[in-house]
Short mmCIF file of the C-alpha atoms (twelve columns), coordinates in Angstrom:
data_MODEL
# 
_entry.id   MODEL 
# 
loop_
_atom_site.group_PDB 
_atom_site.id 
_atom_site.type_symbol 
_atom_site.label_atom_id 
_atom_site.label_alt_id 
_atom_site.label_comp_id 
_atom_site.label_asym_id 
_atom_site.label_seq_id 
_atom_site.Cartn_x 
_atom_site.Cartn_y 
_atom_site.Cartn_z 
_atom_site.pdbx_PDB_model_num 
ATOM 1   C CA . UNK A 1   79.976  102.533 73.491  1 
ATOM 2   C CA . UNK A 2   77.662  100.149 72.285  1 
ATOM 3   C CA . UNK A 3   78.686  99.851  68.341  1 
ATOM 4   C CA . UNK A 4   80.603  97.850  67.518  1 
ATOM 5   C CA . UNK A 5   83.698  98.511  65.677  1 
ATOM 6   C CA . UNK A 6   83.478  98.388  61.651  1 
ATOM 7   C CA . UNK A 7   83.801  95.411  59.446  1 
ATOM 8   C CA . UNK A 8   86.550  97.731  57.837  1 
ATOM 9   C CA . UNK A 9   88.533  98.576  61.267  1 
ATOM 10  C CA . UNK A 10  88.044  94.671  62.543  1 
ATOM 11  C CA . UNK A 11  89.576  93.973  59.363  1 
ATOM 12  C CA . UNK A 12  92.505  96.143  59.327  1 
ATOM 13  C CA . UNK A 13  93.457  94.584  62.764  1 
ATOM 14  C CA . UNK A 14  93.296  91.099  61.573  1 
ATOM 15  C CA . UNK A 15  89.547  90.099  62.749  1 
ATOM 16  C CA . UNK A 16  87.235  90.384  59.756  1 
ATOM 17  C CA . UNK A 17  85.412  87.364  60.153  1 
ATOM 18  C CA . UNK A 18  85.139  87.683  64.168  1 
ATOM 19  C CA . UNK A 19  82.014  88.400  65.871  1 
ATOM 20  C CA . UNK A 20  82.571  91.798  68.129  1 
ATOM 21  C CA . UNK A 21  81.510  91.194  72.018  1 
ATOM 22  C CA . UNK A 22  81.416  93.780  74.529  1 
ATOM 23  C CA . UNK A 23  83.401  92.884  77.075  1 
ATOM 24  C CA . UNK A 24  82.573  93.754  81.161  1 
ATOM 25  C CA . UNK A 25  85.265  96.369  81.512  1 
ATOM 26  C CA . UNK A 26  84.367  97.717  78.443  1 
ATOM 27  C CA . UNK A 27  83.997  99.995  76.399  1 
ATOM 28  C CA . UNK A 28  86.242  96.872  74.575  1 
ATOM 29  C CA . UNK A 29  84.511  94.442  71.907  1 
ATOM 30  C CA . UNK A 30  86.812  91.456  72.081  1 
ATOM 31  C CA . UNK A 31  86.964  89.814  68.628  1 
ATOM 32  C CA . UNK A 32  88.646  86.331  69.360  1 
ATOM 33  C CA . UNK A 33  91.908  87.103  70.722  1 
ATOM 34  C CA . UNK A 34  91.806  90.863  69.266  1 
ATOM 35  C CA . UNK A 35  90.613  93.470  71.682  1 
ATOM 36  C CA . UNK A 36  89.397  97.031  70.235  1 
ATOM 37  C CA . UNK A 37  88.919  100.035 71.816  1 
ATOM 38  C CA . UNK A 38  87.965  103.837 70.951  1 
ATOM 39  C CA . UNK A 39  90.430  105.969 70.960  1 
ATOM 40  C CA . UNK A 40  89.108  109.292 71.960  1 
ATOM 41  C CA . UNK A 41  92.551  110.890 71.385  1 
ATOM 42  C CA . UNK A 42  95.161  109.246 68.258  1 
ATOM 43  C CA . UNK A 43  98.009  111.431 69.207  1 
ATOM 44  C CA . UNK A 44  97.449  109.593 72.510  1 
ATOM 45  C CA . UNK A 45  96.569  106.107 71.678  1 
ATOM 46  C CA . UNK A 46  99.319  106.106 69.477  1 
ATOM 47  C CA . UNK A 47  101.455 106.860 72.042  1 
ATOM 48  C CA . UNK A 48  100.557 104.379 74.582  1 
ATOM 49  C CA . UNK A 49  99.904  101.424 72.001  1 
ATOM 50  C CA . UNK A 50  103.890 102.069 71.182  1 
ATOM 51  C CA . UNK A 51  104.850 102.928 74.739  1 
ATOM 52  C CA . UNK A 52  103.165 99.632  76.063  1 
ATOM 53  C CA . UNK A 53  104.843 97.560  73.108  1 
ATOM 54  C CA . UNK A 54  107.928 98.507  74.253  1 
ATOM 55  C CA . UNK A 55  107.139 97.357  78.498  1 
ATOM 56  C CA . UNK A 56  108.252 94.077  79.970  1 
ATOM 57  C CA . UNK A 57  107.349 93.893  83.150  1 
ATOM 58  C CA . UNK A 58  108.438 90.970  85.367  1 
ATOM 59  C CA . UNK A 59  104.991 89.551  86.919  1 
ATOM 60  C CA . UNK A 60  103.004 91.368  84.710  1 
ATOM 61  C CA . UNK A 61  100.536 90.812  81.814  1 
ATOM 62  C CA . UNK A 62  100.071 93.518  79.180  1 
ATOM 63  C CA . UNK A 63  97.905  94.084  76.725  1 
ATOM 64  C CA . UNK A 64  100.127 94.361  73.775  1 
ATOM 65  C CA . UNK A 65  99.497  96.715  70.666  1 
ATOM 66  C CA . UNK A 66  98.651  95.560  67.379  1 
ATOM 67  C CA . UNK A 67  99.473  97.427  64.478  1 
ATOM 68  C CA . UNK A 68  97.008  97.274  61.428  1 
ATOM 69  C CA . UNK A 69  97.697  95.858  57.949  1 
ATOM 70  C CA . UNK A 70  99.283  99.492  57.055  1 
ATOM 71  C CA . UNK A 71  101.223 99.842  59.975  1 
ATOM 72  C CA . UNK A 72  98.751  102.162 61.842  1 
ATOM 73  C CA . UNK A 73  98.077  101.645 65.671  1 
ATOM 74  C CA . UNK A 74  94.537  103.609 65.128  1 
ATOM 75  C CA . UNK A 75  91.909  102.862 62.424  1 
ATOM 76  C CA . UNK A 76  88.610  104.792 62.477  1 
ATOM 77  C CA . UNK A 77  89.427  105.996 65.679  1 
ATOM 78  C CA . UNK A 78  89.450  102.232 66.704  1 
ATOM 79  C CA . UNK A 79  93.112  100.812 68.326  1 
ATOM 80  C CA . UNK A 80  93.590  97.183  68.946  1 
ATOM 81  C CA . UNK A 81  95.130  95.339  71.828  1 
ATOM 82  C CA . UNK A 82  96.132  91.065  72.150  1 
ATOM 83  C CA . UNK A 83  93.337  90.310  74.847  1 
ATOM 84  C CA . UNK A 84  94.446  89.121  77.666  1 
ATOM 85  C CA . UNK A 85  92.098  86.776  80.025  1 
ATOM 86  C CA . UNK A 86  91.009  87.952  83.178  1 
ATOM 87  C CA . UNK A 87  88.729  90.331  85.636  1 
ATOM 88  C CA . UNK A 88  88.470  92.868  87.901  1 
ATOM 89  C CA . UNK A 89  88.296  91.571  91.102  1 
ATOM 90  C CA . UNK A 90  88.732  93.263  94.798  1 
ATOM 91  C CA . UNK A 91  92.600  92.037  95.430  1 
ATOM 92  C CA . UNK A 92  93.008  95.682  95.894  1 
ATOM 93  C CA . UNK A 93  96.699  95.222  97.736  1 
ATOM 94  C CA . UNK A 94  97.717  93.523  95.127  1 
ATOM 95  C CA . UNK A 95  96.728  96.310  92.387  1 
ATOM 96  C CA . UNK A 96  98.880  98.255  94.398  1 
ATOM 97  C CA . UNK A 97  101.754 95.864  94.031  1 
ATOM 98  C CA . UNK A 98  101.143 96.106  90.299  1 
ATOM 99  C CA . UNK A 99  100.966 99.673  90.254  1 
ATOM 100 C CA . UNK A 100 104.444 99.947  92.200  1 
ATOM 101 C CA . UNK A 101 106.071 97.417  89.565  1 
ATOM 102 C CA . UNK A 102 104.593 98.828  86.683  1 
ATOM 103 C CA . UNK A 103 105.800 102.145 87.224  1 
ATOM 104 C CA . UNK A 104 109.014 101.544 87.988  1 
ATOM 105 C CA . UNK A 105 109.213 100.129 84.435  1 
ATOM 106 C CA . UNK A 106 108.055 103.259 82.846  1 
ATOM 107 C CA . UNK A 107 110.121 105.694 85.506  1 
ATOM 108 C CA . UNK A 108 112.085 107.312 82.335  1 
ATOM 109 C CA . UNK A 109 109.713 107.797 80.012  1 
ATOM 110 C CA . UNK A 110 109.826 111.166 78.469  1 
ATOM 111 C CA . UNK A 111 106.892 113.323 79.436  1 
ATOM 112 C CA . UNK A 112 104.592 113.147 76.136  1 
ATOM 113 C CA . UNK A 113 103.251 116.052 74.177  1 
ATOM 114 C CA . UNK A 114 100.199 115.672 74.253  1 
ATOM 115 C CA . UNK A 115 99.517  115.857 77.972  1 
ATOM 116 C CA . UNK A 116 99.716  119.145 78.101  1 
ATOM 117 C CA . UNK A 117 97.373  119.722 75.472  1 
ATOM 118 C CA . UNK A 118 94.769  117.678 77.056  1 
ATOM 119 C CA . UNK A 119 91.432  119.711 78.236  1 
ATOM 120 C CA . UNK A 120 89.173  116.580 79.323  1 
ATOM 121 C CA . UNK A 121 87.800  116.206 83.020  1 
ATOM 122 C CA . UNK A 122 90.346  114.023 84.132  1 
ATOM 123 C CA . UNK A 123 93.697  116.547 82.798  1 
ATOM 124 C CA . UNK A 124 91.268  119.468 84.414  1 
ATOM 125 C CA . UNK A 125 90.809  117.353 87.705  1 
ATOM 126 C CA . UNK A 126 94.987  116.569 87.960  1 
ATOM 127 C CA . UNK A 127 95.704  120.066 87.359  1 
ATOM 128 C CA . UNK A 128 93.161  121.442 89.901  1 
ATOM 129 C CA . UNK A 129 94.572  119.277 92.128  1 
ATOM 130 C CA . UNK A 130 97.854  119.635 92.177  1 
ATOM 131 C CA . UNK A 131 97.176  123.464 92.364  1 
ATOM 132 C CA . UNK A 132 98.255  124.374 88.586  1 
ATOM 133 C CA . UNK A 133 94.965  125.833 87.437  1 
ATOM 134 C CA . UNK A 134 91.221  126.451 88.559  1 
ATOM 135 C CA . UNK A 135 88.372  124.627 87.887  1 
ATOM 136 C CA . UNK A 136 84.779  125.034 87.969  1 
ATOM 137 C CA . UNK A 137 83.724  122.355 90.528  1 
ATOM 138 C CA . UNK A 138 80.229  122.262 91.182  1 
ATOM 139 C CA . UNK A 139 80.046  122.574 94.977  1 
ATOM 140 C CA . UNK A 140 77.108  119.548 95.609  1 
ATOM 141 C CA . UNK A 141 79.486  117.101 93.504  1 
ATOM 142 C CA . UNK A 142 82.912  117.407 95.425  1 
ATOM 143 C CA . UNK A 143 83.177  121.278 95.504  1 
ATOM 144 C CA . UNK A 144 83.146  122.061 98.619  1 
ATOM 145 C CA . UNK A 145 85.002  118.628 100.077 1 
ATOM 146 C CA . UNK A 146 87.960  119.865 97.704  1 
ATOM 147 C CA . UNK A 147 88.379  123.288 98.941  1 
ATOM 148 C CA . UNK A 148 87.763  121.447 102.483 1 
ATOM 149 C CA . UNK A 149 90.728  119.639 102.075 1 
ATOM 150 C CA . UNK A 150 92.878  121.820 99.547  1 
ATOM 151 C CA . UNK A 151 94.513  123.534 102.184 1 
ATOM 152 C CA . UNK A 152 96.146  120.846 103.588 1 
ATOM 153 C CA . UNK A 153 98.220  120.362 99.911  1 
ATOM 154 C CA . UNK A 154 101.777 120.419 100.790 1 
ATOM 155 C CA . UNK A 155 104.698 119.425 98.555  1 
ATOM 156 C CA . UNK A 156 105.690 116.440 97.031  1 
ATOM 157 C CA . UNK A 157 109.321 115.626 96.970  1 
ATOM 158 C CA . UNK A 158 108.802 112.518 94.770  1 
ATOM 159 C CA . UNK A 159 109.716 113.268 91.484  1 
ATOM 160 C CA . UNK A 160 106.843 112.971 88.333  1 
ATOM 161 C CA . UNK A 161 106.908 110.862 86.020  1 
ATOM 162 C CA . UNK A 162 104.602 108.435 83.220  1 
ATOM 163 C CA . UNK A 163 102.216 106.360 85.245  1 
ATOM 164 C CA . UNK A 164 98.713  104.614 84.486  1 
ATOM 165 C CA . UNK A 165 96.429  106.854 86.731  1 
ATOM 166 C CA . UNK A 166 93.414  104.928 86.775  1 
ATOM 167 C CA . UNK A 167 94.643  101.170 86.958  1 
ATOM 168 C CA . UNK A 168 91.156  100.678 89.768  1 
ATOM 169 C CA . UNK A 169 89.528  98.229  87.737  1 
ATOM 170 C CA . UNK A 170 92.130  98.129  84.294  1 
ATOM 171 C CA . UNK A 171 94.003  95.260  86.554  1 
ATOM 172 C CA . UNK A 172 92.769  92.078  85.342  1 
ATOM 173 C CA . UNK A 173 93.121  88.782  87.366  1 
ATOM 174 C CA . UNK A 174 92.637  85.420  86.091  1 
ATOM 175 C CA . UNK A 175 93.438  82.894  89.210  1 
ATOM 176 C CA . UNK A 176 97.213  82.490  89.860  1 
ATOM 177 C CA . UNK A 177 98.228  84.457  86.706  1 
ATOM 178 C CA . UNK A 178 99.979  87.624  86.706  1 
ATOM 179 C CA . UNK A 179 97.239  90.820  87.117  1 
ATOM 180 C CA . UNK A 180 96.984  91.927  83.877  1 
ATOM 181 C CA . UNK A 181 96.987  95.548  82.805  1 
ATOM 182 C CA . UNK A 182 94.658  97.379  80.229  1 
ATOM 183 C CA . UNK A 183 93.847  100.722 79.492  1 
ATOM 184 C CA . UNK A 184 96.640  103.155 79.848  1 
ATOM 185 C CA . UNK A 185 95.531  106.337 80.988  1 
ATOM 186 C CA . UNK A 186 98.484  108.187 80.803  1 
ATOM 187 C CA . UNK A 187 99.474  111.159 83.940  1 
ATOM 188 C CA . UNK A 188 102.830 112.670 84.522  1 
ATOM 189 C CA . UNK A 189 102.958 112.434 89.044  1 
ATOM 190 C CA . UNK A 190 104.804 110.528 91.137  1 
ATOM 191 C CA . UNK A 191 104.381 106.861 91.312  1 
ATOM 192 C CA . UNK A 192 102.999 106.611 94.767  1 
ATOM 193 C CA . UNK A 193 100.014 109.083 93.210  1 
ATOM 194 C CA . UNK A 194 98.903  106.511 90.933  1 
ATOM 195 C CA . UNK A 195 99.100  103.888 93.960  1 
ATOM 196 C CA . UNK A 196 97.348  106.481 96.323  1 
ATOM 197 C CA . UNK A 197 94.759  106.927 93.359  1 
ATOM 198 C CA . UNK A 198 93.736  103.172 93.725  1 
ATOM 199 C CA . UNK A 199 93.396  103.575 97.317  1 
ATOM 200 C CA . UNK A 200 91.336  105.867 97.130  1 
ATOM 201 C CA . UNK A 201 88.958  104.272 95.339  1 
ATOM 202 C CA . UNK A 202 89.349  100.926 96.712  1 
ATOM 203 C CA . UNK A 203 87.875  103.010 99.959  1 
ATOM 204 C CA . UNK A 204 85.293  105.047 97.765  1 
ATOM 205 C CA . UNK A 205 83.676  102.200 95.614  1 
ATOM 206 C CA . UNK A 206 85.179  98.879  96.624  1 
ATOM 207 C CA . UNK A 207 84.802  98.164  99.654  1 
ATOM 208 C CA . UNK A 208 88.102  98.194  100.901 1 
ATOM 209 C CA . UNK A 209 89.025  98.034  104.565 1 
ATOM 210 C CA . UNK A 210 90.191  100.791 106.443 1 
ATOM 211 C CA . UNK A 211 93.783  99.465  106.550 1 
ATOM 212 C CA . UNK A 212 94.541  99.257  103.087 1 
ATOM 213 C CA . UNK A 213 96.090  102.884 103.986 1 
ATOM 214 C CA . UNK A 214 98.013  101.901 106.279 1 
ATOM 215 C CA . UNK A 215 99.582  99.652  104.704 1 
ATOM 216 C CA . UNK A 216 100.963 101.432 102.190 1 
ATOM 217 C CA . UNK A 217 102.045 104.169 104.177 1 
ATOM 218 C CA . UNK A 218 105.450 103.062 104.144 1 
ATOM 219 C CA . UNK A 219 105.637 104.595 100.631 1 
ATOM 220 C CA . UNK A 220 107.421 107.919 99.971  1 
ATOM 221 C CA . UNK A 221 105.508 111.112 100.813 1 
ATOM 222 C CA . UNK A 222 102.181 108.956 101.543 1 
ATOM 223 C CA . UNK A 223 99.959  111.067 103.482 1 
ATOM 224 C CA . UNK A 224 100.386 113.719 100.762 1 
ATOM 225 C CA . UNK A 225 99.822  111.412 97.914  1 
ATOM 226 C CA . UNK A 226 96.718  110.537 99.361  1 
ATOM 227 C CA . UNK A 227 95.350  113.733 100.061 1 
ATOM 228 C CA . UNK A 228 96.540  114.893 96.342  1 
ATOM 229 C CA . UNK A 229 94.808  111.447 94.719  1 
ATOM 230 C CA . UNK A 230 91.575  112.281 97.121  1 
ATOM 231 C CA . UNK A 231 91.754  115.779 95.370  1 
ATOM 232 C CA . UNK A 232 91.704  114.518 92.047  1 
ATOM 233 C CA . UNK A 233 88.967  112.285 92.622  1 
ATOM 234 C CA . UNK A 234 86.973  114.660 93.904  1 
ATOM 235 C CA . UNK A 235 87.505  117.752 91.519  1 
ATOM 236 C CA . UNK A 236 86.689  114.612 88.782  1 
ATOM 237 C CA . UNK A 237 83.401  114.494 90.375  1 
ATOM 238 C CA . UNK A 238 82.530  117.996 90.824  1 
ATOM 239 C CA . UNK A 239 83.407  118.074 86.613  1 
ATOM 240 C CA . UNK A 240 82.012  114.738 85.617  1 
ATOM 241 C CA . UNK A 241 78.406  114.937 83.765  1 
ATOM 242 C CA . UNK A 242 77.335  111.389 84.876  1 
ATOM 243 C CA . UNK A 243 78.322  112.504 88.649  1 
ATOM 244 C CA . UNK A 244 75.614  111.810 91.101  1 
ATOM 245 C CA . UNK A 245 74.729  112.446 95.122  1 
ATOM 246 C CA . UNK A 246 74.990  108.684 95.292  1 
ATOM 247 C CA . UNK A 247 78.915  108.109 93.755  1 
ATOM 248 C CA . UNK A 248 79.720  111.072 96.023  1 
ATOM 249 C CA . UNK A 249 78.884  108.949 99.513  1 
ATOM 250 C CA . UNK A 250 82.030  106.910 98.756  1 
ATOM 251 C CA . UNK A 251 83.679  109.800 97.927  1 
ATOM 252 C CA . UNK A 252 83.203  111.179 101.365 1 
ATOM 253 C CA . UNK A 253 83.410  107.867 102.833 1 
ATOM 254 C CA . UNK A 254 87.342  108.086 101.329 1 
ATOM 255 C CA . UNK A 255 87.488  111.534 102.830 1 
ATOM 256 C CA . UNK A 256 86.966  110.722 106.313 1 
ATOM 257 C CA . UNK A 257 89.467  107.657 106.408 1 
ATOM 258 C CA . UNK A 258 91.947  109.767 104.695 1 
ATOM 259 C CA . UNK A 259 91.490  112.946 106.744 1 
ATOM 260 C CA . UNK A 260 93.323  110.601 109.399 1 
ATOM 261 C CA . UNK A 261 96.578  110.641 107.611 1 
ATOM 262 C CA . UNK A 262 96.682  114.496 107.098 1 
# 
């Protein structure tokens, strides 16, 4: 997004007179030590903004909620966040780490309404993958890798529950300070999902060695976690409108590590 947010919204979350800048892992303007960020869902961003306000995670930096002047946590479809220092940087075993410690702080959270209400590419993708519905995957774009490796789904003992599924790049590091976590994007799987997710594309798009893996394969269930986070990836390409031959390379670079495991 490349408006910034509203004199009006900066002002409801404390930063009328700060000057909005886009920040690298946007879309976030960062307006001093505000951060704002659309909120394509309330229901949702409501939910996370109180959900995160409630975390404290040993070894951990979060991006707390701010609530506006009235008391909302979304104005103008704007929310607002503390911002927290920091970048994404390829420490990729230790966004695993951070994946494994955050989730075992949110390991009873309730399931939330709204997720099964959702109908963007990414609920389609999780639900495609984890064999609860069809979707129409264009065959060029990951098609025809996911019904390659479908087959192989078996299942997961691990029990569901809230996790960040897309913490590859929303894990901010700023030297010898705790990685620090943006961005919420709420799923209800198994924690060693969201840690498979990561690895997956740490292999796809960052360069990651071929052992990063391995060494996480101590982790419950790990070879099928992998195959159901290569899944998702995948069917998220094969629905994603910015999708392209180019993205899909890493995608099939993933595929052939992973295809090891199964």
């Amino acid at each position: 997004m490349s408006t910034p947010p509203p004199q009006h919204v900066r002002a409801a979350f404390g930063a009328k007179n700060a000057e909005p800048v886009l920040i690298e892992h946007g879309p976030v303007w960062r307006c001093d030590d505000v951060a704002l960020r659309p909120a394509a869902s309330p229901a949702e961003a409501s939910w996370v903004a109180q959900t995160l306000g409630d975390l404290d995670v040993p070894d951990l930096r979060i991006a707390q909620p701010i609530r506006s002047s009235d008391g909302r946590y979304v104005v103008g479809g704007w929310v607002g966040f503390r911002f927290i220092d920091g970048r994404a940087e390829p420490r990729y075993d230790e966004v695993v780490a951070a994946s494994m410690r955050l989730h075992k702080a949110t390991a009873d959270l309730p399931k939330p309404r709204f997720m099964n209400l959702r109908t963007d590419v990414f609920a389609l993708a999780d639900r495609a993958a984890w064999n609860e519905e069809q979707a129409p995957l264009d065959p060029d774009l990951g098609g025809k890798l996911f019904d390659k490796f479908a087959p192989s789904r078996e299942k997961i003992q691990a029990r569901p529950q809230v996790v960040h599924g897309d913490l590859f790049g929303n894990v901010l590091f700023a030297g010898d300070a705790a990685p620090g976590i943006i961005d919420f994007s709420a799923f209800h799987r198994p924690a060693e999902w969201a840690a498979a997710v990561v690895v997956v594309d740490a292999m796809a798009w960052g360069g990651a060695d071929d052992g990063i893996a391995q060494r996480w394969s101590h982790l419950p269930d790990w070879p099928q976690s992998l195959l159901h986070a290569l899944l998702f990836r995948l069917a998220v390409h094969a629905l994603h409108p910015k999708s392209t031959t180019r993205s899909m390379r890493g995608l099939e670079r993933a595929a052939h590590r992973i295809a090891d495991f199964l």
